[in-house]
C-alpha positions in Angstrom: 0.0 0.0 0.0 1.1 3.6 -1.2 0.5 6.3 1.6 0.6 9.9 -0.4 1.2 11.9 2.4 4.7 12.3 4.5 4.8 11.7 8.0 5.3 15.5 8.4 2.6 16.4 6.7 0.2 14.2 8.5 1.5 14.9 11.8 1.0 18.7 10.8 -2.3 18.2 9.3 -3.0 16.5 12.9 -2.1 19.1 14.9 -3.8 21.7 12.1 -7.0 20.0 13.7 -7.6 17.4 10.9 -8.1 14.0 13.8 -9.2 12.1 10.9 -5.5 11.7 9.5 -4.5 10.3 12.3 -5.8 6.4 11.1 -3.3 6.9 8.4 -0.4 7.3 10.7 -2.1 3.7 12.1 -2.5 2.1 8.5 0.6 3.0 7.2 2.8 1.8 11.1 0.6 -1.3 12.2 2.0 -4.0 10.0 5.9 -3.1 11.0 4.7 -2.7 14.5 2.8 -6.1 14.3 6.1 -7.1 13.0 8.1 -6.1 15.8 6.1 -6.9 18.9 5.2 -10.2 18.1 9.1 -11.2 18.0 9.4 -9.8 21.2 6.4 -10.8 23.1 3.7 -13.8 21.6 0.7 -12.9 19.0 -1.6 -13.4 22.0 -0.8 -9.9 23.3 0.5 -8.2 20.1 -2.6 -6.6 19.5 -3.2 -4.6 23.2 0.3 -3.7 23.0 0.1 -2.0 19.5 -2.6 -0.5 20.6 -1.0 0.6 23.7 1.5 2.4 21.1 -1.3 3.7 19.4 -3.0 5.2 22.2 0.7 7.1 24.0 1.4 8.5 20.3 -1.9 9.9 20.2 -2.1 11.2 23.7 1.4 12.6 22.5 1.2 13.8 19.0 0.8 17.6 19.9 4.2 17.5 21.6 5.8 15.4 19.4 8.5 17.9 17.3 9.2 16.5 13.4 12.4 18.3 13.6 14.7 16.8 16.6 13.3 12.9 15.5 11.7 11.3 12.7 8.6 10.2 13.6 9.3 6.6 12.5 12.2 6.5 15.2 9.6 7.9 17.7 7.1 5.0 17.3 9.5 2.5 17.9 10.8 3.9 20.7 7.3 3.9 22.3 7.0 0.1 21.1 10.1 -0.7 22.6 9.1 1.0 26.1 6.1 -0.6 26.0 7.0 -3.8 25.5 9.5 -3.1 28.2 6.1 -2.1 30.4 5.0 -5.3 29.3 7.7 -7.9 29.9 7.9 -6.6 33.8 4.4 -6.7 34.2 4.4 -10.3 33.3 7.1 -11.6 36.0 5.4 -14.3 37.3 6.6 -13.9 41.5 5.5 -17.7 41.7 7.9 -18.6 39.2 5.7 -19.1 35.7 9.0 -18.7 34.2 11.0 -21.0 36.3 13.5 -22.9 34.8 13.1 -27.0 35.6 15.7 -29.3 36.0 15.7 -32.8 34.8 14.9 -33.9 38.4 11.7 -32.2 38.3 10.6 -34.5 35.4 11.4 -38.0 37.4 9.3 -39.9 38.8 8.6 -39.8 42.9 9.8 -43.3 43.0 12.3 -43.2 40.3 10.8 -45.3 38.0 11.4 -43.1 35.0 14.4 -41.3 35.2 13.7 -38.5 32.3 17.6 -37.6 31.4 18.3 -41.2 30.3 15.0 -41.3 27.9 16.5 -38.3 25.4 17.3 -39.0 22.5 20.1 -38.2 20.4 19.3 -35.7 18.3 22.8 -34.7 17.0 22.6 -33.2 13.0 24.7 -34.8 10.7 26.7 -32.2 8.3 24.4 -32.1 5.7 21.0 -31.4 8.0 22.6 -28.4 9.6 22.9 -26.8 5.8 19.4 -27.1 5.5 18.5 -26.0 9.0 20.4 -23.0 8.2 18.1 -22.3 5.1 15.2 -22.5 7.7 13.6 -19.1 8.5 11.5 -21.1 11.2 14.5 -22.5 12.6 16.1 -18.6 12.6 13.4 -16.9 14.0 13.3 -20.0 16.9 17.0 -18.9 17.2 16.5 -15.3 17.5 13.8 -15.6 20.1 16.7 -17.5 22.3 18.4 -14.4 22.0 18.9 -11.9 24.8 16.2 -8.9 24.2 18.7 -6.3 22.9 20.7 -8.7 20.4 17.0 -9.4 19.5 15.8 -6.0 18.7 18.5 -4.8 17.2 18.3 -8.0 14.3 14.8 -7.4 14.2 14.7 -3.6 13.9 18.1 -3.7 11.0 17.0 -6.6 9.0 13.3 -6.1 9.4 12.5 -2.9 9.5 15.5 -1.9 7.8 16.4 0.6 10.1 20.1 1.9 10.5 21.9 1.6 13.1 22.4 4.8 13.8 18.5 4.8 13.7 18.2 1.8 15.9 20.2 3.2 18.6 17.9 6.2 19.1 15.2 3.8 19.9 17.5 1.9 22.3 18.7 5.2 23.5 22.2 3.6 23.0 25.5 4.9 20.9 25.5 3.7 17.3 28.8 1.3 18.1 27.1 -0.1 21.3 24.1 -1.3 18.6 27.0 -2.9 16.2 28.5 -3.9 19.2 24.7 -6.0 19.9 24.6 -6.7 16.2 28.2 -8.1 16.0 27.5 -10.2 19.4 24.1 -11.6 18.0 25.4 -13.0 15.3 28.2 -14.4 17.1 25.6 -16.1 19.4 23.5 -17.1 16.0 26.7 -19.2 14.8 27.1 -20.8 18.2 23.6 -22.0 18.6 23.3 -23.5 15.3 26.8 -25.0 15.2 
């Protein structure tokens, strides 16, 4: 889809009084925003989170000043915050996140011991060429990643933001994101070797 108008000029048509434009400003962001959260949280809460975003831009729009960011750069840092808002609001105190060992998984009276019923699942030479042809397998991969490395790939290769770009959202210097970038990659080739 072809949007006509800049982001300037709806933003200035918004706060010229015209509300309507603002569902253009939605349109045009929602699929790269869809894009985004749902690699960093699940598609179960995507939608209330974009619509989170939605809500603090418009609450904000007024303030918001074309000339010291582009507005692009603004949304995701909203996106990024709120996801932020959203990952600490669902620490689970009771542990819903709680890592289990292999003695969690026995039986009481150790009549299945789980750790000696794994299999082997070792890739021969071959297999790990085509698992590296696997976006599924990738994107599994990148979710394993910690959350900065994780932005950072998604909002570069993704989005196809800079970095320069990317490390306004993350508030971070342009060689601290190619530091993440570098790092992430590093941890890609681990994880699949």
């Amino acid at each position: 889809m072809a949007f006509e108008k800049t982001d300037e000029e709806i933003i200035n048509l918004y706060k010229g009084g015209n509300r309507e434009v603002f569902k253009e400003l939605i349109d045009k962001y929602t699929p790269s925003l869809y894009n985004f959260t749902v690699r960093l949280t699940d598609k179960e809460n995507t939608p209330d989170i974009i619509q989170d975003v939605f809500i603090k831009i418009w609450k904000n729009l007024n303030a918001f000043d074309i000339e010291k960011s582009s507005f692009k750069t603004w949304l995701f840092v909203v996106a990024k915050n709120t996801i932020v808002d959203f990952w600490r609001k669902s620490k689970n105190p009771e542990g819903k996140n709680k890592i289990l060992s292999f003695s969690d998984l026995e039986d009481k009276n150790n009549d299945y011991v789980f750790s000696e019923n794994i299999q082997d699942e070792s890739l021969l030479p071959d297999e790990i060429l085509q698992k590296l042809q696997d976006k599924e397998l990738l994107n599994k991969l990148i979710d394993k990643l910690p959350e900065n490395y994780k932005i950072v790939l998604v909002l570069h290769y993704q989005e196809e933001m800079t970095f320069e770009e990317v490390g306004k959202i993350l508030g971070k210097p342009q060689n601290t994101v190619k530091s993440y970038h570098h790092r992430a990659i590093i941890k890609l080739r681990e994880m699949i070797i």
